[in-house]
N, C-alpha and C positions, 0 to 999 in steps of 0.2 A: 515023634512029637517032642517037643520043645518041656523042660520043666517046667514047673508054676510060677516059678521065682524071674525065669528069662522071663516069659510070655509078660511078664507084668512089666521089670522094665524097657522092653521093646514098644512096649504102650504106651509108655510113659512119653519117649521118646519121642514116638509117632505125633503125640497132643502136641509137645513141645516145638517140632516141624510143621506146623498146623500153618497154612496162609488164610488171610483176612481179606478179601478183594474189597475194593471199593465198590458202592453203588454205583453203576451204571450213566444216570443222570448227571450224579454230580463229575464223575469224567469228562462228562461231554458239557457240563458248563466252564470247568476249568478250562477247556479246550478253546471255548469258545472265548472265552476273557481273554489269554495268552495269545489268539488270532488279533482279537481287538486291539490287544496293547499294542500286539506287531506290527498292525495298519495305522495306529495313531503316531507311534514311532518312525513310520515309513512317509508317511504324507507331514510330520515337523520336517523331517529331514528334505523331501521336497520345498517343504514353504520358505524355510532357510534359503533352499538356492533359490528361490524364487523373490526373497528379498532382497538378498546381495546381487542380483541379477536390476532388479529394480533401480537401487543405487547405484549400483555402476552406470546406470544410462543417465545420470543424473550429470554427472563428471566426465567425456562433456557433453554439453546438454541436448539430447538426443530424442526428439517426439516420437517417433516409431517405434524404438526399443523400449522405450518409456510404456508405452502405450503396450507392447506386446509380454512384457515384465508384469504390469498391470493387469493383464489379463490371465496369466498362471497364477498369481497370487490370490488372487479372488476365486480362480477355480480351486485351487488348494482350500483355501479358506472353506468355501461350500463341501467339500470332502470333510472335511472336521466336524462341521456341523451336521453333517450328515450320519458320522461315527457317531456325534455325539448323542442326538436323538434316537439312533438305533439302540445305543445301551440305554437310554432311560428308558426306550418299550417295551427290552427284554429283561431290567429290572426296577420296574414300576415301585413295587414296596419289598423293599429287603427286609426280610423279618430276622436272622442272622447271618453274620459273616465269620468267615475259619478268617486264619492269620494270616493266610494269604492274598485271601479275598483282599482283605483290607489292602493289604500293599499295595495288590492293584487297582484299587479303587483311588488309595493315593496317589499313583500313578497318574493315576487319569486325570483326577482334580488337579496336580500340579499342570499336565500337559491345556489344559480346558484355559486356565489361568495363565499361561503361554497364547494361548491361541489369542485372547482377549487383547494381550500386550501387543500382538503382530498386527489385529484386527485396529485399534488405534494408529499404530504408524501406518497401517495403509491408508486410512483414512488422512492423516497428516502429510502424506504422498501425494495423495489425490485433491488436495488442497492447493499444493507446491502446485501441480501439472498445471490448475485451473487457473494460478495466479499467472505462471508460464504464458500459458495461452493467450490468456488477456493482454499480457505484454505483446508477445506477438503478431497478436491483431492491430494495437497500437503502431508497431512500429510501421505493418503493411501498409494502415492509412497514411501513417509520414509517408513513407515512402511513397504514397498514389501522388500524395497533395503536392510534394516537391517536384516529382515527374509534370502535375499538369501548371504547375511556375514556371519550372523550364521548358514544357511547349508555348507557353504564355509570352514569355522570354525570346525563343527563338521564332515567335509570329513577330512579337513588337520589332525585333532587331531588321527581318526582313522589310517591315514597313519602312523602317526608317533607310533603305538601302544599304546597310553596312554587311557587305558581303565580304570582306577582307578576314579571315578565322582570327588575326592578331588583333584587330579594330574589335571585333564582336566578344572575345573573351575579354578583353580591358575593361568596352561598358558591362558585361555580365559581372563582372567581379567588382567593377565599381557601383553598379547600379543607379549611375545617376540618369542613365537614359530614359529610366521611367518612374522616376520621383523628384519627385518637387516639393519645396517647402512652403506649405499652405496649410489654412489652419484646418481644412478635412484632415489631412494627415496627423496633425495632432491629435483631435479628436477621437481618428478611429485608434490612434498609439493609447488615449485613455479609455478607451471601451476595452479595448485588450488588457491593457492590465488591471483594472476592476473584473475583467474574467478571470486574471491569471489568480487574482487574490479571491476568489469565491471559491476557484479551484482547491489551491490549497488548505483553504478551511475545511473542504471537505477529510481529508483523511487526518486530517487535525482532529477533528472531532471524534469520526473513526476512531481512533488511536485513544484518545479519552475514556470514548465509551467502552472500548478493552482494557483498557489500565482500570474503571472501576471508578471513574472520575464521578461527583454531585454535578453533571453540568448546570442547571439551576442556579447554583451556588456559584458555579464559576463563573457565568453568565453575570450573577449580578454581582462580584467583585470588579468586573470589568467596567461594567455600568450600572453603578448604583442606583436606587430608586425606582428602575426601568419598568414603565407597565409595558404588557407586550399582548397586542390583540389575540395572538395564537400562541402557543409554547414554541413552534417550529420556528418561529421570526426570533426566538433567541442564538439565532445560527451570526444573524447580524452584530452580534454583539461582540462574538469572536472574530466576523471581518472586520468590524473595529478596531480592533487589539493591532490585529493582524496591519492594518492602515496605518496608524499610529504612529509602530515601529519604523515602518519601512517608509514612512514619509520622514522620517526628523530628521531635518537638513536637507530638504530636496532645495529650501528658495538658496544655499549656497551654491557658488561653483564646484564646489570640491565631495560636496555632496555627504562631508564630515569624513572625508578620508583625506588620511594624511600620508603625504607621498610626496617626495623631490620631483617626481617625473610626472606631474601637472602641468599642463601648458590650456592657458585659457585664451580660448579666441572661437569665433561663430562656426568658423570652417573646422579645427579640430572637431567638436561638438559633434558637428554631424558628419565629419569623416568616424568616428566614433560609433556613432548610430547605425549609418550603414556598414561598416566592416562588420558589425556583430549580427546585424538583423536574421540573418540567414543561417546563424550560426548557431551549435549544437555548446551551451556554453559549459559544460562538461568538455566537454575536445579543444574549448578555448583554455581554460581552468588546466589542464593538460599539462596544455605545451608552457605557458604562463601561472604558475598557481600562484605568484606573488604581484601578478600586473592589478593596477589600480583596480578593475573591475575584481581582481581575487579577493583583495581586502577587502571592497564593498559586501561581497557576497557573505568572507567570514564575519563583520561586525555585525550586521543584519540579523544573520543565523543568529549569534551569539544574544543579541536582544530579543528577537522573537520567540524564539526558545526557551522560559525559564530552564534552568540545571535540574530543577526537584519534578519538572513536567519531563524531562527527557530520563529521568534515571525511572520515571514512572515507566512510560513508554517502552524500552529497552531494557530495563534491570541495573543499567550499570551507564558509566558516562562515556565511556570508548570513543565514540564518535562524536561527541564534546570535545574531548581533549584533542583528536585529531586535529578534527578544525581549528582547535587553539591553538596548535603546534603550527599552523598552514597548510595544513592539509584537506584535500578535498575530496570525501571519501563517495565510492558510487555505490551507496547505501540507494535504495528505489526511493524513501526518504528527502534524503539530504538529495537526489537528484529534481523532484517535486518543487521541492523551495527554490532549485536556482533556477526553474522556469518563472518562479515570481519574480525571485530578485532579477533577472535579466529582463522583464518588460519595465521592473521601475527604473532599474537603470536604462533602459533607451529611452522613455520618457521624459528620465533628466537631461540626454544627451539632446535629446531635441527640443526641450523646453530653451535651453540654454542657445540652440543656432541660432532662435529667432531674433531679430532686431526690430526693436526691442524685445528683450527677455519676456518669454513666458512668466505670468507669476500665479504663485498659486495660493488661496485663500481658506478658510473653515469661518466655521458659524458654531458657536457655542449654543451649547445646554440651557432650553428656553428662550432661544429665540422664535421670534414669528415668522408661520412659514410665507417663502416670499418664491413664486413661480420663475422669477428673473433668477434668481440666486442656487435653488433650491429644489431636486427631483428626490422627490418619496423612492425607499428601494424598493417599497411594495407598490407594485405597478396597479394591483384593484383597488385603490385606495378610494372614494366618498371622504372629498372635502368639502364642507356646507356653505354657505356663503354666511351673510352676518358677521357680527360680532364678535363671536367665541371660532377665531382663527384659528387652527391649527398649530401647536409648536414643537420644536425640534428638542426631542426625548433625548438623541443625540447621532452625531455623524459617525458616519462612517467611512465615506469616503471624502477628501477635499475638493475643492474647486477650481478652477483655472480661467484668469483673464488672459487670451490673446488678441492682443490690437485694441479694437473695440467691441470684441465679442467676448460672451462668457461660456464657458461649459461648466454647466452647473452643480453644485457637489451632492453626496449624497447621504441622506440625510433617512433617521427613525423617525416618524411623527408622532404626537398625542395628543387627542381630541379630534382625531379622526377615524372612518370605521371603514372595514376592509369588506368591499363589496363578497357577496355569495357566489 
């Protein structure tokens, strides 16, 4: 037997070696959190490669990878969201947390707040693809429309017997085998570019209403006093703007550009006309960024554009100053506008073939509306007959005398009501 005095401190001893297990439970939730961190940490680290994977197909521009990038990403993303929901059910109401609990709960919040930031650029991805597409689609129907010109093309050539491949590519290049100067062909040259300018209104306005623009307000600094039957016909007010610009200087030759390398005469004009009509005037802008037609494009820009509307637009003037410099940048933008500016300018090229000169005319702000002179843009329009006539709120588009025919300009009215 052991004395009294050991026995005691052997005891002592023993307490002092004493282990303390933890509860059971809480083992298995720590367990469980440390699993959870490890799955949220395991599916970042997927969604990363799933985003630089994304990008990559972006550089060059790749719709299947694109597409199949797209589709990890969003399955990732749904993995997250699914961790995420899983810990809110398995802790609905935390009544306390140890000190580690916490860490990993911040853990979590930081990664949740990750996932949010990823969940944005996908969506800003998926933005990109759908503008993509749309372009794409664009270019397929050029692509159909020009295919059925040159079967168009090679039926007419056959008619006319020109079987010789050097004969047939000379008129295809020249195009004079199936155009003729007549006043249809003016005509349909000003319905085209009154589309081309309604066109570009549109992403004009677009671009506004993203910038945060009063259109209202801009509307009526353009045209003051303006009543407007519907708020939508304030669209006309910016084709106006839009008219304005791009007409000042059309009744010159020169068209307000200044250049040594002007030569005036009918046949230039419309050798002018036709070399560009089929042409991509971007790939013309190219090879030429300072030929007569480049300057026209840049002063245009530079007028139809206020600076304080484009810095709105973009942030910054970048593509201002380009075009200052001569440059012609292929912003989807700046490419927009030189599909206007190349229908006014063939318009002038073939105003000018004719002999005598096309000329072109406006009707000021209150005047009477006159059917010979003058078509409403709003096609349902109820004009009464009587005395209280109709008058022009204001133009928008001008007018044109060829020969002794008019094409009539296009015109706001007030005091008249827009049929239902």
């Amino acid at each position: 037997m052991l004395p009294t005095g050991l026995k005691e401190n052997q005891s002592r001893e023993n307490n002092n070696q004493k282990v303390h297990p933890q509860p059971m439970e809480e083992m298995a939730n720590q367990d469980a959190m440390e699993t959870l961190v490890s799955k949220i940490f395991t599916n970042i680290s997927s969604l990363k490669s799933a985003y630089i994977q994304l990008q990559t197909a972006h550089t060059p521009y790749d719709p299947d990878k694109i597409q199949a990038a797209d589709k990890l990403v969003i399955e990732e993303l749904k993995n997250l969201s699914e961790l995420k929901h899983s810990y809110r059910d398995s802790n609905p109401k935390p009544t306390s947390a140890s000190s580690q609990d916490s860490r990993l709960v911040a853990e979590i919040q930081e990664q949740q707040s990750l996932l949010k930031t990823y969940e944005v650029m996908v969506k800003k991805f998926q933005s990109q693809i759908q503008t993509k597409d749309s372009e794409i689609l664009q270019l397929q129907q050029q692509i159909q429309e020009s295919n059925q010109r040159r079967m168009k093309l090679e039926k007419s050539l056959k008619q006319r017997g020109l079987q010789g491949k050097e004969s047939e590519e000379s008129e295809v290049e020249n195009g004079f085998f199936s155009m003729e100067l007549t006043p249809s062909l003016f005509s349909s040259a000003v319905e085209a570019t009154y589309k081309s300018i309604h066109d570009f209104s549109k992403p004009l306005i677009n671009l506004m209403k993203a910038a945060g623009w009063d259109l209202d307000a801009a509307a009526g600094a353009i045209q003051p006093d303006a009543v407007y039957m519907k708020r939508a016909h304030k669209k006309y007010a910016f084709e106006s703007h839009i008219c304005q610009r791009m007409f000042s200087g059309f009744h010159e030759e020169s068209f307000s550009v200044k250049s040594d390398d002007l030569t005036f005469s009918k046949d230039s004009f419309f050798h002018q006309f036709l070399a560009l009509r089929a042409m991509d005037p971007l790939d013309v802008l190219s090879q030429n960024p300072d030929s007569i037609f480049g300057k026209f494009c840049r002063g245009k820009y530079l007028s139809v554009i206020h600076p304080k509307m484009e810095a709105s637009f973009f942030g910054n003037l970048d593509q201002r100053n380009h075009v200052s410099s001569g440059g012609h940048p292929r912003t989807p933008f700046y490419q927009a506008f030189l599909k206007l500016a190349k229908s006014v300018w063939l318009l002038h090229r073939l105003a000018f073939s004719f002999d005598p000169t096309v000329t072109v005319f406006q009707v000021r702000k209150g005047t009477e509306f006159s059917e010979i002179y003058m078509e409403s843009v709003v096609k349902n329009m109820i004009i009464g007959e009587g005395d209280q006539r109709p008058k022009v709120a204001f133009m928008v588009m001008p007018g044109f005398r060829i020969g002794g025919s008019v094409i009539q300009c296009q015109v706001y009215l007030l005091g008249a009501k827009c049929a239902e």
